[in-house]
C-alpha positions as CSV (number, residue, x, y, z in Angstrom):
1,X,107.2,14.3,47.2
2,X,106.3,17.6,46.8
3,X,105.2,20.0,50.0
4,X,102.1,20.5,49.1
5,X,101.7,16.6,49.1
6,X,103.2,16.6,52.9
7,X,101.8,19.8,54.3
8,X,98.9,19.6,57.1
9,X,95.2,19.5,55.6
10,X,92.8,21.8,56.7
11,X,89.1,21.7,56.2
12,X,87.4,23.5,53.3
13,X,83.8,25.3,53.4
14,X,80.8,23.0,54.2
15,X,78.3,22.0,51.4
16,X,76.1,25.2,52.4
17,X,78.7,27.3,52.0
18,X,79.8,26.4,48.6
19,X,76.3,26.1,47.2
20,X,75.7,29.5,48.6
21,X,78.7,30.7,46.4
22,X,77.8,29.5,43.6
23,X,73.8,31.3,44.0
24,X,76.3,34.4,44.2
25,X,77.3,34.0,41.3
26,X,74.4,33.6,39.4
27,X,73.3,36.6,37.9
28,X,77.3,37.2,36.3
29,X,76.7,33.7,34.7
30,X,73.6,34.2,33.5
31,X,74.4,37.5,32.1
32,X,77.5,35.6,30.2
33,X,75.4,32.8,29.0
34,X,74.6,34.3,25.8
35,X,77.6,35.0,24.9
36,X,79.3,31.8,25.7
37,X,76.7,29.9,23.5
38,X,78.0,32.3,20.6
39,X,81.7,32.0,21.7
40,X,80.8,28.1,21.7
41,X,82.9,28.1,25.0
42,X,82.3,29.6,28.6
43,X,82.8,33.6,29.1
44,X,86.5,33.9,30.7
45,X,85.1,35.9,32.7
46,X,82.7,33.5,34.4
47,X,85.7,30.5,34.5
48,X,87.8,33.2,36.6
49,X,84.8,33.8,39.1
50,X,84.4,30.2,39.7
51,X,87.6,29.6,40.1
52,X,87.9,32.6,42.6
53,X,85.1,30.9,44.5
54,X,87.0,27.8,44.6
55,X,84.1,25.6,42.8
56,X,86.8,23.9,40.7
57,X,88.5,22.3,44.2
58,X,85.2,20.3,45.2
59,X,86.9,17.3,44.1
60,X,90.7,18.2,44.4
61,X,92.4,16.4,47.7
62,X,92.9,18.8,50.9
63,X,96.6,17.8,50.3
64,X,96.6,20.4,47.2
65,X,94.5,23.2,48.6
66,X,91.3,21.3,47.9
67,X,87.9,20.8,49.7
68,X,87.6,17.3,48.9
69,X,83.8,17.2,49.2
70,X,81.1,14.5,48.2
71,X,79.2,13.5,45.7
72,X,76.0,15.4,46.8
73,X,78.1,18.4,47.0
74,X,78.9,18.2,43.5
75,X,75.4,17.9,42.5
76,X,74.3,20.8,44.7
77,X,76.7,22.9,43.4
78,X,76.4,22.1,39.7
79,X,72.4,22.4,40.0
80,X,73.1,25.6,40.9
81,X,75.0,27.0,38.6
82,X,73.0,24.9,36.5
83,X,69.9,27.4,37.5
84,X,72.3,30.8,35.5
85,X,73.5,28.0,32.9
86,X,73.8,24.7,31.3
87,X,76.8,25.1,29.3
88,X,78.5,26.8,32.3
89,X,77.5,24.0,34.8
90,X,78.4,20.8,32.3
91,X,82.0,22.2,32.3
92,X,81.9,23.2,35.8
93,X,80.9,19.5,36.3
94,X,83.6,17.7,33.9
95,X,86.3,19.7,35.6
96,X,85.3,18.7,38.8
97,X,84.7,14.7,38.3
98,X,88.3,14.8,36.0
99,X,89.7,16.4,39.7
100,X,88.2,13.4,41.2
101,X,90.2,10.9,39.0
102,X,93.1,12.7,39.5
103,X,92.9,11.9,43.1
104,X,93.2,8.0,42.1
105,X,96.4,7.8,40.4
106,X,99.3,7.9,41.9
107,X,100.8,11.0,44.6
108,X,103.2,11.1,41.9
109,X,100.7,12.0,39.1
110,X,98.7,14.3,41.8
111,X,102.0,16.2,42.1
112,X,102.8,16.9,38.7
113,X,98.9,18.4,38.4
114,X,98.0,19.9,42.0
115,X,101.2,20.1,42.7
116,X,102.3,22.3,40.6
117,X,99.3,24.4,39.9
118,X,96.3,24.1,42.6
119,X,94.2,25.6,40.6
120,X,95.0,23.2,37.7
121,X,92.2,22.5,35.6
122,X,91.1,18.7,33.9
123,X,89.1,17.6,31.2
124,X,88.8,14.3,29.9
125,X,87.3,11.4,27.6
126,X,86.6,7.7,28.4
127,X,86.4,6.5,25.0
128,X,89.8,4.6,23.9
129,X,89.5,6.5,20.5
130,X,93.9,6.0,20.3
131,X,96.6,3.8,19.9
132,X,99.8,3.0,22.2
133,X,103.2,1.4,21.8
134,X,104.9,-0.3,24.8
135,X,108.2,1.4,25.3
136,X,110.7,1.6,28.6
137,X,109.0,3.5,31.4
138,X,105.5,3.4,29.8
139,X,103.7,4.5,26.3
140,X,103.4,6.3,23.3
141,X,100.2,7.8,22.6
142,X,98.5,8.6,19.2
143,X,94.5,10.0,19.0
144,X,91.8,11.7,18.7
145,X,89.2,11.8,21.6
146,X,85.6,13.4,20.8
147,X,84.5,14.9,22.6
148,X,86.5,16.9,25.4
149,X,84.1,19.8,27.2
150,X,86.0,22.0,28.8
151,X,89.1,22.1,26.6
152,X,89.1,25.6,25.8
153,X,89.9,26.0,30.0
154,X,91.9,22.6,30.4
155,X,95.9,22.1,31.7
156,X,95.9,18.5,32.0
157,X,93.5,15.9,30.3
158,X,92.8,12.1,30.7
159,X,92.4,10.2,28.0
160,X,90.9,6.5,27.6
161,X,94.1,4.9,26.0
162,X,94.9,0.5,25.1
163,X,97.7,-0.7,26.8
164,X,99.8,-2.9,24.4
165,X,102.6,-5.0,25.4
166,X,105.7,-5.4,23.7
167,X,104.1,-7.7,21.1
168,X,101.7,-4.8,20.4
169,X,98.9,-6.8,21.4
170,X,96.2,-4.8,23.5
171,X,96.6,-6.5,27.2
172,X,94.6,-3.7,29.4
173,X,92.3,-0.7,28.9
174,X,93.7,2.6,31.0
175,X,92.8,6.8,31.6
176,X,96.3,8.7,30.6
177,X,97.1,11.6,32.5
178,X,98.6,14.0,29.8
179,X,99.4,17.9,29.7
180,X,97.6,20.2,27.5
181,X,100.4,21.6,25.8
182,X,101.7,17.9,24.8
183,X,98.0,18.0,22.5
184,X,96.2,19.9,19.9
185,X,92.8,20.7,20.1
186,X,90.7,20.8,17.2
187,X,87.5,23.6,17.0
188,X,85.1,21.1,15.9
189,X,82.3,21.7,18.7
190,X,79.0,22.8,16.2
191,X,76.0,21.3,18.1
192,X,72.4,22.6,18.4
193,X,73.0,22.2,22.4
194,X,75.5,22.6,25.0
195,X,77.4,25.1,22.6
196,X,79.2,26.9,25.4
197,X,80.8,23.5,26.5
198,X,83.2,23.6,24.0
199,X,83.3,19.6,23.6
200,X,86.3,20.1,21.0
201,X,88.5,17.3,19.8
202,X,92.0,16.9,21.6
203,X,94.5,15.4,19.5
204,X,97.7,13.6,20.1
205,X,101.2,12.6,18.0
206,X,103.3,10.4,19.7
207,X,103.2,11.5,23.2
208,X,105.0,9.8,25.7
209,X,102.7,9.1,29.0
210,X,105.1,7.5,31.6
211,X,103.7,4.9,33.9
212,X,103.1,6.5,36.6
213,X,100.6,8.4,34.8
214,X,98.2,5.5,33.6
215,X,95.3,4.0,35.4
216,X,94.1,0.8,34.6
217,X,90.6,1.2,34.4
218,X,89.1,-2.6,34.7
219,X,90.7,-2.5,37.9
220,X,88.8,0.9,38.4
221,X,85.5,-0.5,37.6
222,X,85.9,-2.8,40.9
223,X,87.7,0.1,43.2
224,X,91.2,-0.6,42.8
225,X,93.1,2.5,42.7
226,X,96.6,3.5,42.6
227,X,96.2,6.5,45.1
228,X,98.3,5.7,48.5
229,X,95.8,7.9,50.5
230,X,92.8,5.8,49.5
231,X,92.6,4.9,53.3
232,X,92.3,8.5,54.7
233,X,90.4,10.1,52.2
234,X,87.4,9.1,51.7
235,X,86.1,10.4,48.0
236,X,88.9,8.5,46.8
237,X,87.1,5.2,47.7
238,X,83.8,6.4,45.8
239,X,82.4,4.1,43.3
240,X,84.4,4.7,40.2
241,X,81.2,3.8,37.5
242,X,78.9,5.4,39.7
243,X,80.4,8.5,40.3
244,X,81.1,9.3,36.5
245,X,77.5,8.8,35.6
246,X,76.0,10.5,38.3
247,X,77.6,13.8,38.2
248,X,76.5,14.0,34.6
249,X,72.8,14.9,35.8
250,X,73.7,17.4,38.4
251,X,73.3,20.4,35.7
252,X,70.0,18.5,35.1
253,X,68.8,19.3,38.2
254,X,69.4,22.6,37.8
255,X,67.8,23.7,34.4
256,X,64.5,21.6,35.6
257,X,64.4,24.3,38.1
258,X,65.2,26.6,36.2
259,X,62.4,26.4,34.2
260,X,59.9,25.7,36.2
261,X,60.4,28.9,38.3
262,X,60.8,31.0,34.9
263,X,57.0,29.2,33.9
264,X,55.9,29.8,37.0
265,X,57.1,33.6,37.6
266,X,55.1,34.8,34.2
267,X,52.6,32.3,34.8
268,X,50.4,35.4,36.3
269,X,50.8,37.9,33.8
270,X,51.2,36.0,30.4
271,X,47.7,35.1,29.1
272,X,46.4,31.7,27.3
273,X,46.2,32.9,23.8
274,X,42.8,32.9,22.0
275,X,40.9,31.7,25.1
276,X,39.7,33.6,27.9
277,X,41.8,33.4,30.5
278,X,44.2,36.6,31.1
279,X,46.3,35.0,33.4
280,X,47.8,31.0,32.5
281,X,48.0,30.3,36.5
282,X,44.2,30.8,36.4
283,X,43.8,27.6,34.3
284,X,43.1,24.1,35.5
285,X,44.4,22.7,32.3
286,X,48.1,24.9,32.9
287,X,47.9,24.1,36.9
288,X,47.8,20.4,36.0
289,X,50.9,20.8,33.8
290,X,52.3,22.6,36.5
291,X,51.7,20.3,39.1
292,X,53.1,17.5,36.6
293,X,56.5,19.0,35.5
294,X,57.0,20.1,39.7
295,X,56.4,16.0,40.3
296,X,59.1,14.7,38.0
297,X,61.6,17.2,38.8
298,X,61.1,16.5,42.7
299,X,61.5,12.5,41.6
300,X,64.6,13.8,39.5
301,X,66.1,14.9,42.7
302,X,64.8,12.0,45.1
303,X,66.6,9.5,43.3
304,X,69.7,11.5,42.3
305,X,69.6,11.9,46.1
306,X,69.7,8.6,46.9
307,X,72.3,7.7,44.4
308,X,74.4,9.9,45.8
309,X,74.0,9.3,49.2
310,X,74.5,5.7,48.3
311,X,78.1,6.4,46.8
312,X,78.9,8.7,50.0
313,X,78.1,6.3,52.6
314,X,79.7,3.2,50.8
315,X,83.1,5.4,51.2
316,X,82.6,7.0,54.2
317,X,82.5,3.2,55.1
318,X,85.3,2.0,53.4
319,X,83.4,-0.3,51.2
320,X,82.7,-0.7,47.9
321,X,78.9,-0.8,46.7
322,X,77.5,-4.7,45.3
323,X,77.2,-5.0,41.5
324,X,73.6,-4.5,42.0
325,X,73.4,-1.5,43.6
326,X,75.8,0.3,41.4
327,X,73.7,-0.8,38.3
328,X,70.6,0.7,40.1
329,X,72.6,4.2,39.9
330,X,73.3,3.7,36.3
331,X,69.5,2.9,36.3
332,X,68.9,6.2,38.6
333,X,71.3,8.5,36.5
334,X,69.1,7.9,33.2
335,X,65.5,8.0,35.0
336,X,67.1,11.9,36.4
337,X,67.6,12.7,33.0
338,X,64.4,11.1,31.7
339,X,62.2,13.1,34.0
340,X,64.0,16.3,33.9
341,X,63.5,16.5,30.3
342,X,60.1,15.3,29.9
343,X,59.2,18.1,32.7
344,X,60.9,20.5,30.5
345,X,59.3,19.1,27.6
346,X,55.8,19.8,29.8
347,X,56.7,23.2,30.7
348,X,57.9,24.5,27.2
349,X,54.0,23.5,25.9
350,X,52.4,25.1,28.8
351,X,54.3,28.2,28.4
352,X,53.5,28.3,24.6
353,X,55.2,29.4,21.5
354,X,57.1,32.2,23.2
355,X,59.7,29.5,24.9
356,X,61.6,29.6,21.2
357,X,62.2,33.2,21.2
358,X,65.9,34.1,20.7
359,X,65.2,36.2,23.6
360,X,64.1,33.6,25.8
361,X,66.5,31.6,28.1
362,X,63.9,28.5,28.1
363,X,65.1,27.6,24.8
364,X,68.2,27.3,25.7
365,X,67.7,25.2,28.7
366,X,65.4,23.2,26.5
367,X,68.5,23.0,24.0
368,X,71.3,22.4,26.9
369,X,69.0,19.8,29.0
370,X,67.7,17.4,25.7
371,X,71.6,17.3,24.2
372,X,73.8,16.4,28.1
373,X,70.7,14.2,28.6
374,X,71.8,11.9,25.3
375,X,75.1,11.6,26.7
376,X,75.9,8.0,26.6
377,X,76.7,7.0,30.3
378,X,73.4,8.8,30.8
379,X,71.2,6.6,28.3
380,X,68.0,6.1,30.5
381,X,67.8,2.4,28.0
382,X,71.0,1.4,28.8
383,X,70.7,2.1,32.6
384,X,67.9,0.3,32.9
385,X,68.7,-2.8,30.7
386,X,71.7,-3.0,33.1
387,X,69.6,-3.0,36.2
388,X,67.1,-5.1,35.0
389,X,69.8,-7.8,34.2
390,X,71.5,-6.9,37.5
391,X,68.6,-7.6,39.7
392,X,67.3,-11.1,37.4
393,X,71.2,-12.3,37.9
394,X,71.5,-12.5,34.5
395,X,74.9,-12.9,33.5
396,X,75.3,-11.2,30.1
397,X,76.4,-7.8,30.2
398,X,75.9,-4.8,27.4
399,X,78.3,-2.7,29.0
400,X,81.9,-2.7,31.3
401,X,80.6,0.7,32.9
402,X,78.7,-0.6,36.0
């Protein structure tokens, strides 16, 4: 064991404190989100800030340095940054939930990541896009994995790999802790959305993953982790389904907001176009819209809200939620998304043909909202088939990730 796995824990900053960081931040990542949607990968300068305000440890253990937060905090403090940038936030986010999952394998794995580097950084895929061979100690690892945001900034990646036996038959599906510099990484991010997220391919040859550094995920699914702290630290008992969805929409929250204050700030001075009114706010017709998009983001939040507080208190408890209730946050997640970007949707035709300027930062939240809301653990469809099953006990099941 390494010292920084022995040494005494200290608390981090509160919840208030680490969103108020991040609203500090704000006008340098908004002033680099341009350019990161160019770069097709976040400003350096804006990954150093974060990582100067620590909002890359809200999900490392306190064992490492980290502040070992919650849920809620994680959507609080992706929202926010959220509010300067989408792209920004969704990497922000990845790197935070991929800290989380470190925190379940192993102190041995933890070591070798937070360890050695506190300020290590994680992406990762959960699509078993790869192939392994059993050999002494653990596996050999060939793939590709699409689609990796993040990578430009990552040190360590997990990677959804098949565990073969001996036989080469596939007995178990796992997450493989492996360095960055044991991978390529293929430029292939080109998307109309999300550009600065640089979701690039990571590719590897024959790389040996010991097993120390594998977690099983069926296992996973039900709360059975490797971690040997799981009794004193809480967020390491989190619903592992749950948790993976729901920190997908935090940077959802965030761009509703977004726009709706930038719709509502012109709203006074920006006339209605070949009618009479000189000022939009002045309209019924625009103060209806208004009062619409305003009502599905506040529903966004309420039940991302509740979601979360649902995974909190489970682990705060020491238990782990029903089937039913973590397929009503697979439900929630989707509805978040669903009503964030219908609201944007709302607020782009109340603002008129001006949100598609180059020049104006709707589109891109427009852009960065509709393409992390087709994200495939987000599918509003999917969530809710699986909730609807869920609460009719119907047996058949569409997907493993509940």
């Amino acid at each position: 064991m390494t010292a920084q796995t022995t040494s005494p824990t200290v608390a981090g900053p509160g919840s208030a404190e680490l969103v108020a960081r991040a609203r500090d931040l704000k006008p340098l990542l908004s002033k680099n989100a341009a350019a990161g949607e160019a770069d097709r990968r976040v400003v350096e300068e804006s990954i150093k800030a974060m990582t100067n305000a620590g909002l890359f440890k809200l999900a490392v253990p306190r064992r490492y340095g980290g502040y070992e937060t919650s849920m809620r905090t994680m959507l609080d403090v992706s929202g926010t940054v959220a509010e300067a940038d989408g792209g920004t936030s969704w990497v922000l986010t990845l790197a935070n939930v991929c800290a989380w999952m470190i925190g379940l394998f192993p102190v041995k794995a933890q070591d070798e990541v937070f360890g050695a580097d506190p300020d290590a950084k994680v992406s990762g895929v959960i699509t078993p896009t790869s192939e392994t061979v059993k050999v002494d100690g653990g596996w050999r690892v060939t793939g590709r994995w699409y689609y990796n945001s993040g990578s430009w900034h990552a040190t360590w990646a997990v990677l959804a790999i098949p565990l073969t036996d001996e036989s080469g038959a596939v007995v178990d599906q796992a997450l493989a802790l492996i360095p960055r510099e044991d991978t390529d990484l293929e430029d292939t991010w080109f998307v109309a959305g999300m550009r600065s997220s640089g979701s690039n391919c990571i590719v590897a040859e024959d790389v040996f993953v010991p097993e120390h550094r594998v977690l099983r995920v069926p296992g996973a699914i039900t709360g059975e982790y490797p971690t040997e702290h799981q009794d004193s630290e809480p967020l390491y008992r989190s619903a592992f389904v749950p948790i993976l969805a729901l920190v997908l929409v935090g940077p959802q929250l965030g761009m509703g907001r977004a726009a709706l204050d930038l719709v509502t700030g012109k709203a006074a001075k920006k006339p209605i176009s070949y009618t009479f009114f000189s000022a939009q706010r002045d309209s019924t017709a625009f103060q209806l819209q208004i009062a619409e998009a305003a009502r599905l983001i506040d529903t966004a939040h309420l039940h991302a809200y509740r979601a979360a507080d649902d995974i909190d208190g489970a682990a705060g408890r020491g238990v782990y939620p029903d089937f039913v209730t973590r397929a009503r946050v697979r439900s929630d997640t989707g509805y978040v998304a669903e009503c964030v970007t219908r609201a944007i949707d709302i607020l782009l035709s109340a603002h008129g043909a001006g949100s598609f300027a180059e020049v104006n930062p709707l589109q891109r939240i427009w852009r960065d909202s509709a393409t992390a809301a087709r994200h495939a653990v987000v599918s509003p469809v999917v969530g809710y088939e699986v909730y609807g099953k869920a609460l009719l006990g119907v047996d058949e099941t569409i997907t493993p990730l509940v």
